[in-house]
N, C-alpha and C positions, 0 to 999 in steps of 0.2 A: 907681657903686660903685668902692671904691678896686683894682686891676688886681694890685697885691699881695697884701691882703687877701684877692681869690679865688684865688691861687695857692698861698698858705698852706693856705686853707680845702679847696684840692683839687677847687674848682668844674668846673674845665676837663674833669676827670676823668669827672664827674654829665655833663657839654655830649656828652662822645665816646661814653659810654653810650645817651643820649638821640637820639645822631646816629646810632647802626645802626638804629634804629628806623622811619629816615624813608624812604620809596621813592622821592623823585627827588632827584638833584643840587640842586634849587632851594631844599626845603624841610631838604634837610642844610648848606647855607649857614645859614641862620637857625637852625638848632638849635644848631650851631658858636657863632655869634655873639648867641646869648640874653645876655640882661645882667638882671639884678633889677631891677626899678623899685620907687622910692619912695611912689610914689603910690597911696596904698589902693587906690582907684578901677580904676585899670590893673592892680592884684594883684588883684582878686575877679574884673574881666573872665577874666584868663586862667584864674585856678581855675577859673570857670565853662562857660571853651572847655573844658577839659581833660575836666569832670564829664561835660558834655554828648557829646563825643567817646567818653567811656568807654560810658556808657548806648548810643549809638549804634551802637560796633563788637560789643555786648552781644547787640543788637536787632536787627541787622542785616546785610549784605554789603559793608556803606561799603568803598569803596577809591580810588583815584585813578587803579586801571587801568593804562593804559600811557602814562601822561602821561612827558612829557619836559620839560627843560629848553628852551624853544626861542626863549628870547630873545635869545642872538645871532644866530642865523636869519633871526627876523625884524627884529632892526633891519639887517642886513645888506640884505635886500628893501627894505628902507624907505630906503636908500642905493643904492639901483638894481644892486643885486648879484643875479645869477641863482642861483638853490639848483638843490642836486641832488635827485633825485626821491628818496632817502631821508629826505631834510631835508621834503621834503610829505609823507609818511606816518609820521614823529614830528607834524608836526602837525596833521595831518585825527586821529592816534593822540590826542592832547592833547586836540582838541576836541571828541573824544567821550567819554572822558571828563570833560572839565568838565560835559558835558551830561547824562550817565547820575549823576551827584554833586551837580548841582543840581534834577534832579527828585525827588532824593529828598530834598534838604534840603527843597524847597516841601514833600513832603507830610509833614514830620518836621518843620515852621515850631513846631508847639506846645507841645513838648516840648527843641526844639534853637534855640533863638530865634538866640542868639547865632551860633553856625557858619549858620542859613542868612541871618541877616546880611551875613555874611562872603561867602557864598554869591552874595548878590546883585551883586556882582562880576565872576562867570564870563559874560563875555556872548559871546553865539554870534554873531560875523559872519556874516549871510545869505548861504548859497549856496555859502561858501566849501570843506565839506568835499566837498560834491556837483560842486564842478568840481575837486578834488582826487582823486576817486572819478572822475571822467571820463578822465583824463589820466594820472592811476597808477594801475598795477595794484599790487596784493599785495607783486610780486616787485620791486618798484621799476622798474618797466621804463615806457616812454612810450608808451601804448595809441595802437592805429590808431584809435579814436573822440575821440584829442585833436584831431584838423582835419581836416576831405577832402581836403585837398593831402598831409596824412601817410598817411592811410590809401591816395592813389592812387600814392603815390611808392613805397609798400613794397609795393602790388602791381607796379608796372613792375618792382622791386628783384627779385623772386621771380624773374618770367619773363624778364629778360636772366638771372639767376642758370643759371636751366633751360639757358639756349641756348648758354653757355657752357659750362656741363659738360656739357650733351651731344656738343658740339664736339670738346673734351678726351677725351671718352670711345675718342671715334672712334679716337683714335691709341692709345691701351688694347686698343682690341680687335682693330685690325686688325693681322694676320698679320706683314705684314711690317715695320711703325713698332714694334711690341710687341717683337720679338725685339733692338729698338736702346735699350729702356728697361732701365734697373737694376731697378724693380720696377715691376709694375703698376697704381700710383696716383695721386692727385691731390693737390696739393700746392699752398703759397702762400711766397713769399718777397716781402718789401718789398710785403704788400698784393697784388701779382699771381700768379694761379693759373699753376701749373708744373706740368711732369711730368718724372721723373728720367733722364737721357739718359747714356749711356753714355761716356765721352771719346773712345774710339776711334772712335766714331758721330759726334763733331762734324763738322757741314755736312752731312750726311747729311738732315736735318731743318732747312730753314729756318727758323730762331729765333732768337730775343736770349737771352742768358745774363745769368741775375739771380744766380746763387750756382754753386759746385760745393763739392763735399763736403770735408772735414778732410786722406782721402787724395789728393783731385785725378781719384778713380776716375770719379767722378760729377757732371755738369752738370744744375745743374738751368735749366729753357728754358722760354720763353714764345714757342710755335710763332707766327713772323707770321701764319696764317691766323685765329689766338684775340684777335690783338692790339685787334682795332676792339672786339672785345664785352668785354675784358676794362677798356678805356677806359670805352665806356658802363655796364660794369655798375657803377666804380668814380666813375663821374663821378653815378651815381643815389644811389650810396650819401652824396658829399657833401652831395647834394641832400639827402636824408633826416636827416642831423644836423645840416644849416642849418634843417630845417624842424622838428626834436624840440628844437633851443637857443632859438628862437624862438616855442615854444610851452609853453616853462619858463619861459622870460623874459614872456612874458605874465602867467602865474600868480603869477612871483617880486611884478608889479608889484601883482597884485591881494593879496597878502599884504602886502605893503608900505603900501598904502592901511587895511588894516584894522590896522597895529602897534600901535597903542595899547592898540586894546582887547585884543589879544594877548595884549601883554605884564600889563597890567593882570589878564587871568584870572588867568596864569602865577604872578603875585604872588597871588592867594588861592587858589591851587592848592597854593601853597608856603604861606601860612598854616593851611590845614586840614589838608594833610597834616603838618603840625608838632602841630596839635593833634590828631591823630590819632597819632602818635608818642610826645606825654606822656601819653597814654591807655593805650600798650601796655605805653612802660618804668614804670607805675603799676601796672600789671598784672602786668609780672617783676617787679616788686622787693616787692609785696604791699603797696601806699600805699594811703594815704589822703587825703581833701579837708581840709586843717587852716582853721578858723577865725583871719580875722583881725580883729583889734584897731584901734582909730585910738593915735596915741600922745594920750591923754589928757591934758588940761592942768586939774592941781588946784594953785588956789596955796597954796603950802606955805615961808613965808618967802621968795619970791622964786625957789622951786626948782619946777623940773615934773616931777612924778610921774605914770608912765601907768597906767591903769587897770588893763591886764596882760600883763605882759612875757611871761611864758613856761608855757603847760602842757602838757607832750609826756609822752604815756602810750607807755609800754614802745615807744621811738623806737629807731631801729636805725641806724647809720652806713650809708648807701645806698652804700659799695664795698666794705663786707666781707661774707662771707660769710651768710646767714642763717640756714644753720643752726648754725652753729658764735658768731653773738655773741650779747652778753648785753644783751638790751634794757635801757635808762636809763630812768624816768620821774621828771620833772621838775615841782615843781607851788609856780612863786614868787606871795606872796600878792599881791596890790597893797598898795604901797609899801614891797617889796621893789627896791632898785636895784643892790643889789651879792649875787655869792654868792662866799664864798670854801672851795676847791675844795682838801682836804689828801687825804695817804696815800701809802703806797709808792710807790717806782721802779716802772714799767713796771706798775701797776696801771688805770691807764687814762683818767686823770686829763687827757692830751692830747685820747684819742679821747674822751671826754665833752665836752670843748670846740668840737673840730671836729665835731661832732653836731650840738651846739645850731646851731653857724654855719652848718654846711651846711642845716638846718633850714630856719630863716629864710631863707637865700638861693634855697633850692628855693622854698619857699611864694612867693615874693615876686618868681619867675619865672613864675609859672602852675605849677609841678610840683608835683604831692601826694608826699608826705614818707611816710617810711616809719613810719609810727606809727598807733598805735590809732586809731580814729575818735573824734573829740571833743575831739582837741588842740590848742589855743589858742594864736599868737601875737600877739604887737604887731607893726605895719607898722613897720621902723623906715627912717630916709630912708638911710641908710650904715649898714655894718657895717667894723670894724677890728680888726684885728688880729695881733699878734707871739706866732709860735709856731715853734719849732724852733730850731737854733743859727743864729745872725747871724752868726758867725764869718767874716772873710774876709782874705784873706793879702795880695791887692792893695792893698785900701785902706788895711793894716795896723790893722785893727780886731780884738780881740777878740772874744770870745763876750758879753760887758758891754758894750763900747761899739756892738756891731751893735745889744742890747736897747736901749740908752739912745736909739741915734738913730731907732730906730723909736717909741718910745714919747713922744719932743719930737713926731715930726712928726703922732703920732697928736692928743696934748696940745692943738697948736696948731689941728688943725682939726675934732675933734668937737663934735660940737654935743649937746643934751640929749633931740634922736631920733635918737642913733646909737645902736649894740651896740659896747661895746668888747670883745675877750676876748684876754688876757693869760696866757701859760703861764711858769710859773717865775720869776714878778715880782721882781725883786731879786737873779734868781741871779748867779754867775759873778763873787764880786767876795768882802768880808771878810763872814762872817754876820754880825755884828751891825750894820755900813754897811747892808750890802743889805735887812736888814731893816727898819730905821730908814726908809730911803728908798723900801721901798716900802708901807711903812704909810703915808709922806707922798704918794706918786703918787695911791692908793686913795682916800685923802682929798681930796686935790685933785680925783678924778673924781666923787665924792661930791656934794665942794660945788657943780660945776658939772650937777648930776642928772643926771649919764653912765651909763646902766645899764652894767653891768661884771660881767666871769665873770674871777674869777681861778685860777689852780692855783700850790701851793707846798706848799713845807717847813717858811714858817716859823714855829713856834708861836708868834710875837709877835702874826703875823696871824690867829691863832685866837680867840686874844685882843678883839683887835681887831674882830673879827666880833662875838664872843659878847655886847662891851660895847656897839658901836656902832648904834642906830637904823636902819634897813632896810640892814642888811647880816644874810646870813646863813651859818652855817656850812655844809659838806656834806663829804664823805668816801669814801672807798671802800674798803671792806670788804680784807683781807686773810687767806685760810686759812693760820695758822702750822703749822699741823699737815703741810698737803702744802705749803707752803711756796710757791705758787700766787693770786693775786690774783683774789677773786672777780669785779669789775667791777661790783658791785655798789652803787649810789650810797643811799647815806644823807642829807636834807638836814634839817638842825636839830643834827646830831654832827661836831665835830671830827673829824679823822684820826688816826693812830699810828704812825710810821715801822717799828713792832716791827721796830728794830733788832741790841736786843738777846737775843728772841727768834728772829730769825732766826741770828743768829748761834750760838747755843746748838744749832741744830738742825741746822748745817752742821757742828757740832763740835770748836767754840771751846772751850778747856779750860774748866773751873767756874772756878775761880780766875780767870781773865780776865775770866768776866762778871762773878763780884762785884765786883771789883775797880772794874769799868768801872760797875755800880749803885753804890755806894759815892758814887762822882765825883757822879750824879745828887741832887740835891735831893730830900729826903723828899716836900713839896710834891708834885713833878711825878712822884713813883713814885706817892704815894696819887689824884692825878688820873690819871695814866697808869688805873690800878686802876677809878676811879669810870665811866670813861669804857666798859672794858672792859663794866662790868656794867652801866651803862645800858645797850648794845650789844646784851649776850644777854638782858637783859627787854624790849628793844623790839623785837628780833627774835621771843621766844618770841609777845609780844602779836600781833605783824605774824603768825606761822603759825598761832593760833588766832582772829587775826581772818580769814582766809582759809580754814579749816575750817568757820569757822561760816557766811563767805560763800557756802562749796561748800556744807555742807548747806543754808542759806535756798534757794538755786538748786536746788538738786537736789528740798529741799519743795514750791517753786515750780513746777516740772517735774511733779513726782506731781501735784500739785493739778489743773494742766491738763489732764494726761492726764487723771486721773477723771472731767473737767468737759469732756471732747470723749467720753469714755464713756460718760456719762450721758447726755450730748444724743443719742448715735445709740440708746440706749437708748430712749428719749424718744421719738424721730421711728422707731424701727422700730415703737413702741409702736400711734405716733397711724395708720403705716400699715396696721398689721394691723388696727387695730379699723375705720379705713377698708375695707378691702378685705373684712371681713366683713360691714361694714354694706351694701357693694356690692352684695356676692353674695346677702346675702338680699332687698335690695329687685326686686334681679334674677329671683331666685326665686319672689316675689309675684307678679311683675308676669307669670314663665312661667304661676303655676298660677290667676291671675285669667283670662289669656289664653285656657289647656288650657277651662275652666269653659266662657266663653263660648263658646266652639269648639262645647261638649257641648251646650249648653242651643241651639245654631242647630241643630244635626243635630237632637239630638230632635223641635224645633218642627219641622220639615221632615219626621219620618218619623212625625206624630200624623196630619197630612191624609192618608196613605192608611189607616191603620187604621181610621178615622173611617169611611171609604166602603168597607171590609174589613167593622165592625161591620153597617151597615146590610143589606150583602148576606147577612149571616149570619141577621139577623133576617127579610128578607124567603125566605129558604132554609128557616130554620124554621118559618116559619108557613105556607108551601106544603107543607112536610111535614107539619105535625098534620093539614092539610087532609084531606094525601092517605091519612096511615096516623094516621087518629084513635087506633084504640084499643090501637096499638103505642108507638108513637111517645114520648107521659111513660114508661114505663115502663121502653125500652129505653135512654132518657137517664139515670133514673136508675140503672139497673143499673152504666152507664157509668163515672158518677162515683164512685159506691159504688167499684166496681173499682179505680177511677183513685188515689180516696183513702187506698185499703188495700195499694194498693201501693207509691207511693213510700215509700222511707227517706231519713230526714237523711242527708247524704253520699253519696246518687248523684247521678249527672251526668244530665242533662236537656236538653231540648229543647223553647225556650217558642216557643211555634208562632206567634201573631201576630206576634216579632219576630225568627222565624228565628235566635235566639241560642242559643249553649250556655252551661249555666251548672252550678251545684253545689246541691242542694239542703240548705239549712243550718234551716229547724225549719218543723211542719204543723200546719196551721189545719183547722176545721172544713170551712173549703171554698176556702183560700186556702193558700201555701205562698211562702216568703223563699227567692227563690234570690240566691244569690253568682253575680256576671255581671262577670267583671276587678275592676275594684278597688270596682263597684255592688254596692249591694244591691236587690232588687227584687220585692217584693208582687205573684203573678200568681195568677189564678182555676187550682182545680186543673184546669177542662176544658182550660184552656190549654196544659198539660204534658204532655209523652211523651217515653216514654223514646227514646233515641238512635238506638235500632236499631228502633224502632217504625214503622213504613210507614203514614200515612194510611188511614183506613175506606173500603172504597168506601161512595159515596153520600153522601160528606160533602161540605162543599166548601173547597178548596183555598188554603192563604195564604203560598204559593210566591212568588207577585207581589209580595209585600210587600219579595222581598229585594231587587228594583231601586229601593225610592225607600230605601231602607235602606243607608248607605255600612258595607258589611263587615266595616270595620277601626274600629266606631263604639267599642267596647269594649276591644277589641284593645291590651292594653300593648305602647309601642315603648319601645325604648331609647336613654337621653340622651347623647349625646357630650360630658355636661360644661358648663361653662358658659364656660371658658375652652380656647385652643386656641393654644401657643406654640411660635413658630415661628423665635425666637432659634437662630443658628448653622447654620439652615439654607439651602442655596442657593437662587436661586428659582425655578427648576424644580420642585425637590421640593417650594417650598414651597406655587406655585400648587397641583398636584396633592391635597397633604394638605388647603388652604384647600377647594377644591372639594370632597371626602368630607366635609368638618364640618359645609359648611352645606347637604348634601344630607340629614346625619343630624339635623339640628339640624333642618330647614324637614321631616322625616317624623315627628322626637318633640314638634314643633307650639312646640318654644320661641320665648320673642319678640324677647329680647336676646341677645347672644356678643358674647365679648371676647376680639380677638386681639393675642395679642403678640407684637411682632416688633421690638421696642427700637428704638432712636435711631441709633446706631451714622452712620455716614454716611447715611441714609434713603434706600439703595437698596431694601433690602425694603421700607419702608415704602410707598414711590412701586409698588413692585410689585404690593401686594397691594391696595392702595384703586384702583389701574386696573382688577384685576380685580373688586374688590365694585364699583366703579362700573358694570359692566355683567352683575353677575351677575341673575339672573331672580327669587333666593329672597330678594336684601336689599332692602328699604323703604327705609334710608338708613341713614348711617356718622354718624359724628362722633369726635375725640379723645379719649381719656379724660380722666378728672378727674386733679388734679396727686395725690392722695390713691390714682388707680389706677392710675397710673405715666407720664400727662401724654401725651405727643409717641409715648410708646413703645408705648402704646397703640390699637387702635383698636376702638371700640364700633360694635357692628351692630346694628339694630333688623332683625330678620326679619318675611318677610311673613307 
């Protein structure tokens, strides 16, 4: 791309944006020096780094860590140069994250193809951060586990260390060297440990003089008895930084053997993190992915027309403000190649220009554009263009001859897929020259099917548009009233300088303006006119086609909603009749259950009545024996009795089965008692009342209450058929689960259903540990999706 062209366009400006974005030095290199490419191919790749990058910082924690730049480093190692132990933890720093950035491109491969492409780049030399880890610590320092020769040398270092300031000490404390010192302490000058000596004290203390103080008051001295240890402790310490240089210098070499592949991560460390930087400034500036074009070849007399140059919905200049501009949308048909661009001073007519360009040159970097999603460009190979004053005083050029010589040099080298865009075409010279020549420029870019974006003043070229085959007119709006330029682009409408409106409204005498429409041609006052009014009926169309679009939308809107209302309608509908049909099959299956329960007890308590019967007959018939001529007579008295005594509605006591019941209507020699929720047919000898005490001389059916289970009759009460245990902890909720299904396995139910939702399925795993070992369940299973699925669980009781 031409180096002018984006300096006009203000590209440099979008690069230095783009570059706060990026986290290391490496990949702000390359965001600086981003250039457009021509090449479709190369423009979708990056849109696509970019898209994918977005979705990823969306999805994820992606970052680059604490990578560094560390390619001088390493080539430096690679030239047998030793690094400092900071310069190894920016890179063991680098290498982990290439590492933590490419495990997660491999498991994000299906979604992020391209970056973990890119990805497959970052390659880990073996071993290298683990002996980086060995050798530095944290603080940058050269660890005693870099060598045993290091680790014994800074233990010898410690303990001459000790023996010398213990040495030292001695002259500190003892009574009479102490009272010849300035102060009590220990000290170093030129590397050797001193202690502060008095002047007046000199030779008093055998010692070499390393320093004395500013006044002369004070010697500082290195006692000859510390001399030897003060050698050795200093001749260890050489030791110890021959053996820490030489144990850099190892490492420096083993970095050096791995450069390549180094450097090689470092470069897609700096491509990702670039594409992760047009992901963010995508994300400040509110973009979008724009669709590109090829430049389409239809022949058309020798001329190439491309399929389509330009559709940019409510597009925003990516360095102004967004809340404060006024979005353009642009929509040229195919075989559209020129738009010519009228209307006021300082309406905005440049920055519409430099929109479009910057547009394109974004899209055609990899960067999404600030515009609506679904806005269309052509790839084109160059973009050109001359905008602002050319004026320059050195070369002695005008503000005409700066246009003219930029516009030869554009002339001579566009080709038929470039963008040209031209602001003020023909200014700066006589109007009817400049217009003349640049309705001939226009045309000349024309015939060679140069797409071209013009801006001007001059109605020759409105003209020109309006007669001429894919050229089209556009304009921008101006409010005469606030006297204020909308920015509002119109395309198919000439423009209006309303100059003589504006003037009228800054308060030009009347007489001057007539004067000055007088001069005007009727023609171009009734065009002036026509123009206005086409203006406010295609605006009035444009706001009621945008009312009727908000209410379609807004219809569209209610419809959905009633149409997600209805469905939960619907599915609360299908649940309820679900969960009713649960509960009654549930209900069946308890009072089939309760049945057979009744009909085992009964059969179990006929065998002793049965052998109850027979002793009563063989008891009777020993007694007629014994008292023949009492014996009928005093039975029937009995029953007579028995029968004349009960009423409907006393309470009773039916003797063969030990029960209480209610007498409910009487028989000749039978009686219907109510027994819990039974009814029951018993001979009236069988009955007595409550408080009635056995005959003597009868015999006894006492025994029958042992093969007789007591609570055979007996109503219990049902805890329900469901038992929920949402929101509660599981402490409480084991506790309540235990009460349910001791009430549940006493009122003989056969199913329960508890609930205890989905939620993370901690309850869930709580409470099926405990039915898995409770004594009253048979066995569990999920519920149906119909009785709330997972959230669920269904109990068969024993």
């Amino acid at each position: 791309m031409d180096a002018k062209t984006l300096t006009i366009l203000e590209y440099p400006k979008v690069l230095e944006r783009l570059a706060v974005h990026c986290d290391f030095s490496a990949s702000r290199e390359l965001a600086l020096a981003l250039q457009p490419t021509g090449s479709l191919d190369l423009a979708r790749a990056w849109l696509a780094e970019t898209r994918e990058a977005r979705l990823l910082l969306d999805t994820s924690d992606a970052t680059i860590g604490g990578a560094h730049d560390i390619r001088p480093r390493v080539d430096l190692a690679r030239r047998g140069g030793v690094l400092e132990p900071t310069d190894f933890l920016d890179i063991k720093s680098t290498l982990i994250a290439s590492r933590e950035l490419k495990k997660l491109l491999e498991r994000r491969a299906a979604d992020c193809p391209r970056l973990a492409e890119i990805a497959l780049s970052l390659v880990m030399p073996q071993g290298l951060v683990d002996a980086i880890s060995r050798t530095i610590s944290e603080k940058g320092e050269v660890l005693d586990s870099a060598s045993p020769k290091l680790a014994s040398l800074r233990a010898q270092v410690r303990v001459a260390h000790e023996r010398l300031m213990s040495r030292l000490q001695r002259y500190i404390t003892d009574s009479q060297s102490a009272a010849m010192l300035q102060e009590a302490i220990i000290t170093q000058r030129d590397g050797r440990y001193v202690i502060p000596l008095r002047a007046e004290f000199k030779g008093r203390i055998k010692a070499i003089v390393h320093d004395q103080s500013s006044t002369g008051a004070t010697l500082f001295v290195e006692p000859l008895a510390v001399v030897e240890l003060n050698n050795a402790y200093r001749e260890l310490q050489l030791a110890e930084r021959d053996e820490e240089h030489r144990v850099l210098a190892e490492l420096s070499a083993q970095v050096g053997m791995q450069a390549e592949a180094l450097i090689t991560g470092v470069q897609a460390l700096a491509d990702l993190d670039l594409a992760f930087a047009k992901a963010k400034y995508a994300e400040a500036i509110r973009a979008s992915e724009p669709i590109l074009h090829p430049m389409g070849e239809k022949p058309d007399g020798g001329k190439h027309r491309p399929n389509i140059i330009c559709r940019l919905l409510n597009a925003r200049h990516p360095l102004l403000d967004p809340a404060s501009v006024v979005p353009i949308s642009i929509d040229l048909a195919p075989g559209i190649r020129a738009m010519v661009i009228t209307g006021p001073n300082t309406g905005g007519k440049t920055v519409t220009l430099k929109t479009v360009g910057l547009m394109v040159l974004m899209a055609q970097s990899g960067l999404h554009i600030p515009a609506q999603s679904g806005s269309e460009l052509a790839c084109f190979e160059d973009v050109w263009a001359d905008i602002g004053d050319e004026q320059s005083i050195e070369q002695s050029l005008s503000t005409f001859s700066g246009h003219m010589t930029n516009i030869v040099r554009i002339l001579k080298q566009a080709t038929p897929r470039s963008l040209v865009i031209l602001d003020e075409l023909g200014a700066g010279t006589d109007p009817q020259e400049g217009a003349a020549l640049a309705r001939a420029i226009l045309n000349r870019f024309l015939e060679a099917g140069i797409t071209t974006l013009v801006a001007t003043h001059y109605p020759e070229l409105k003209t020109f548009a309006h007669s001429t085959p894919g050229v089209v007119n556009a304009s921008l709006e101006f409010d005469v009233q606030t006297l204020r330029p909308t920015y509002k682009l119109t395309i198919g409408l000439p423009g209006r300088s309303n100059a003589l409106e504006i003037a009228a409204r800054l308060g030009l005498p009347d007489d001057v303006i007539a004067a000055a429409r007088s001069e005007i041609h009727p023609d171009e006052l009734r065009a002036g006119k026509l123009l206005d009014d086409i203006r406010k009926e295609r605006n009035r169309v444009s706001r009621e086609r945008e009312a009727a679009e908000k209410a379609r939308r807004k219809a569209e809107d209610l419809n959905r909603e009633l149409e997600k209302r209805l469905d939960a309608i619907e599915e609360e509908r299908r649940q309820v009749i679900a969960r009713a049909r649960a509960e009654a099959e549930l209900e069946v299956e308890v009072l089939k259950r309760n049945i057979e329960s009744l009909r085992a007890q009964l059969k179990k308590a006929r065998q002793p009545l049965e052998a109850l019967r027979e002793i009563e007959e063989k008891a009777e018939v020993l007694e007629e024996k014994i008292q023949a001529p009492i014996a009928p007579k005093k039975s029937g008295v009995r029953q007579q009795v028995r029968k004349s005594a009960f009423q409907p509605g006393e309470r009773v006591v039916i003797g063969r089965l030990n029960a209480e019941g209610v007498v409910t209507s009487l028989g000749e020699s039978e009686a219907e008692v109510q027994v819990g929720n039974l009814r029951i047919r018993v001979d009236l000898s069988d009955l007595r009342r409550k408080s009635e005490e056995p005959e003597s001389g009868t015999v006894s059916k006492s025994a029958v209450r042992e093969s007789v289970s007591p609570s055979l009759f007996q109503a219990r009460p049902s805890p329900g058929l469901e038992l929920d245990l949402r929101g509660k902890m599981a402490d409480e909720a084991l506790v309540l689960l235990d009460r349910y299904l001791e009430q549940a396995y006493l009122a003989g139910l056969l199913f329960a259903r508890i609930i205890h939702g989905k939620g993370t399925g901690k309850l869930r795993q709580v409470v099926r540990e405990a039915l898995r070992n409770h004594p009253h369940v048979l066995a569990f299973e999920d519920g149906r999706p119909q009785e709330g699925g997972e959230g669920v669980t269904v109990v068969k009781i024993r």
